[in-house]
C-alpha positions in Angstrom: -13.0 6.5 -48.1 -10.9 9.0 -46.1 -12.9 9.2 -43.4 -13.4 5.2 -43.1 -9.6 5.1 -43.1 -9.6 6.9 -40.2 -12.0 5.3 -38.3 -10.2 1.9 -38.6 -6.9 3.7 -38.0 -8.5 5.3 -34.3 -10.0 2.0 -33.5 -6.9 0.1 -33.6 -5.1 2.7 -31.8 -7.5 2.7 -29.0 -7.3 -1.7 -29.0 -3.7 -1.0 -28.8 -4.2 1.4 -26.0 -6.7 -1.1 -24.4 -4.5 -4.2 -24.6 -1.3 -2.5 -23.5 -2.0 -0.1 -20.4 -3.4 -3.7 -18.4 -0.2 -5.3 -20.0 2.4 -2.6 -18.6 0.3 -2.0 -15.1 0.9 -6.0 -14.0 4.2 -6.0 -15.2 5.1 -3.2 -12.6 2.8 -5.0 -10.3 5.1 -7.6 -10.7 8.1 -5.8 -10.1 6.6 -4.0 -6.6 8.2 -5.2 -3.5 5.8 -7.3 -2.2 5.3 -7.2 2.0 2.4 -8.7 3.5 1.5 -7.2 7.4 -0.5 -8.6 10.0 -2.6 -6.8 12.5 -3.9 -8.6 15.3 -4.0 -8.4 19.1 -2.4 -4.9 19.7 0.8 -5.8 17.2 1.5 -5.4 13.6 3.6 -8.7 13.0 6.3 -8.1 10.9 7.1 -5.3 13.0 10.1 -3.7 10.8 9.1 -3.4 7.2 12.4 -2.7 5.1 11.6 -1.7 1.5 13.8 0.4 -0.8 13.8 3.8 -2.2 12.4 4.2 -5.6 11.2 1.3 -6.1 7.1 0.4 -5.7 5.7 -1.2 -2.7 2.7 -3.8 -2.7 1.3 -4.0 0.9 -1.1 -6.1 1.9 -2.6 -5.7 5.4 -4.3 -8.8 7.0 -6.7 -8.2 10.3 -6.2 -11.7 12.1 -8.7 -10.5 14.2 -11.9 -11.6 13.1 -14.3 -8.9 14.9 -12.0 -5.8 16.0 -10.8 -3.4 13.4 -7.4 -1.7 12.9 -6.1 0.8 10.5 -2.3 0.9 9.4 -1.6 4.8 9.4 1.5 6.6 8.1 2.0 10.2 8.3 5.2 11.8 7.3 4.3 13.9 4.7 8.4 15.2 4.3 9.4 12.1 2.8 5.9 11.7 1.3 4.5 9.2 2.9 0.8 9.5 4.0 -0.7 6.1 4.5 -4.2 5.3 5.7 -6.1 2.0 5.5 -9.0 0.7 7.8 -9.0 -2.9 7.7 -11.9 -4.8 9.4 -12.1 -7.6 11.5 -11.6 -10.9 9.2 -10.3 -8.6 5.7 -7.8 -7.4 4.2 -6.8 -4.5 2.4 -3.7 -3.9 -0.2 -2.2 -0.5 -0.6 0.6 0.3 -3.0 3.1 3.3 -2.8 6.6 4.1 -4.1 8.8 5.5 -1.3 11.4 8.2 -2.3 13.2 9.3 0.7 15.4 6.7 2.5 14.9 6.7 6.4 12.8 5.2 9.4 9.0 6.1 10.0 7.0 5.0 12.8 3.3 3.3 11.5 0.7 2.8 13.8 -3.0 2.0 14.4 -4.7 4.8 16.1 -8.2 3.1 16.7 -9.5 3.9 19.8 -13.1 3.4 21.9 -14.0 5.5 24.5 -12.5 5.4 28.2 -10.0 2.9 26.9 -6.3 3.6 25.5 -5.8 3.7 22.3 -4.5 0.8 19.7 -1.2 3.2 19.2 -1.0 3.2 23.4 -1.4 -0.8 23.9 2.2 -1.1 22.0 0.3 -1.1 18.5 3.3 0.5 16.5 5.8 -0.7 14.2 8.5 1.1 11.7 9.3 1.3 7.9 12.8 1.4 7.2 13.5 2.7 3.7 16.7 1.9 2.6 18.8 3.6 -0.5 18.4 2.6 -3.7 21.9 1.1 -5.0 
């Protein structure tokens, strides 16, 4: 009897569990500032991304390109922000991050073939300007 009690009492704990961790993970997808980037023809269009500290980012990259691939790169590890997405010619790719420290940081694409400049060299670049929270 115990032991039965128990089982019933674990397995609606873990249904609970189950139902409410999808439950809580859209509602702060719903809550995540929500930027959609283009990358296409040596430009990332918006070129100025302006999010805000603490608060979660949705970003979803979109190669207009349909056979050259790009990559959206972020390195600045101070403010903790290292980015990295290949996105292929035709896709697109979502990556989601909470920025902490307020500032501006340069994003590029550094693809780059042989002999030729690179993505980041044809004008390729763009910026993420994190402003305070209020």
């Amino acid at each position: 009897e115990r032991a039965a009690r128990r089982a019933r009492i674990s397995t609606f704990l873990a249904w609970v569990l189950l139902v409410s961790v999808p439950l809580a993970a859209r509602a702060a997808d719903a809550d995540a500032q929500q930027v959609t980037v283009h990358l296409g023809d040596y430009r990332f269009q918006p070129d100025t991304i302006e999010v805000v500290a603490g608060h979660p980012v949705e970003l979803t990259l979109v190669n207009d390109d349909k056979i050259t691939p790009h990559n959206f790169t972020l390195k600045e590890p101070a403010a903790g922000l290292d980015l990295s997405a290949n996105v292929s010619g035709g896709e697109s790719t979502t990556l989601r991050f909470t920025p902490q420290t307020a500032g501006t940081y340069p994003l590029y694409c550094n693809k780059k073939l042989p002999f030729l400049k690179s993505h980041r060299e044809r004008g390729m670049e763009a910026k993420l300007v994190v402003k305070p929270a209020s």
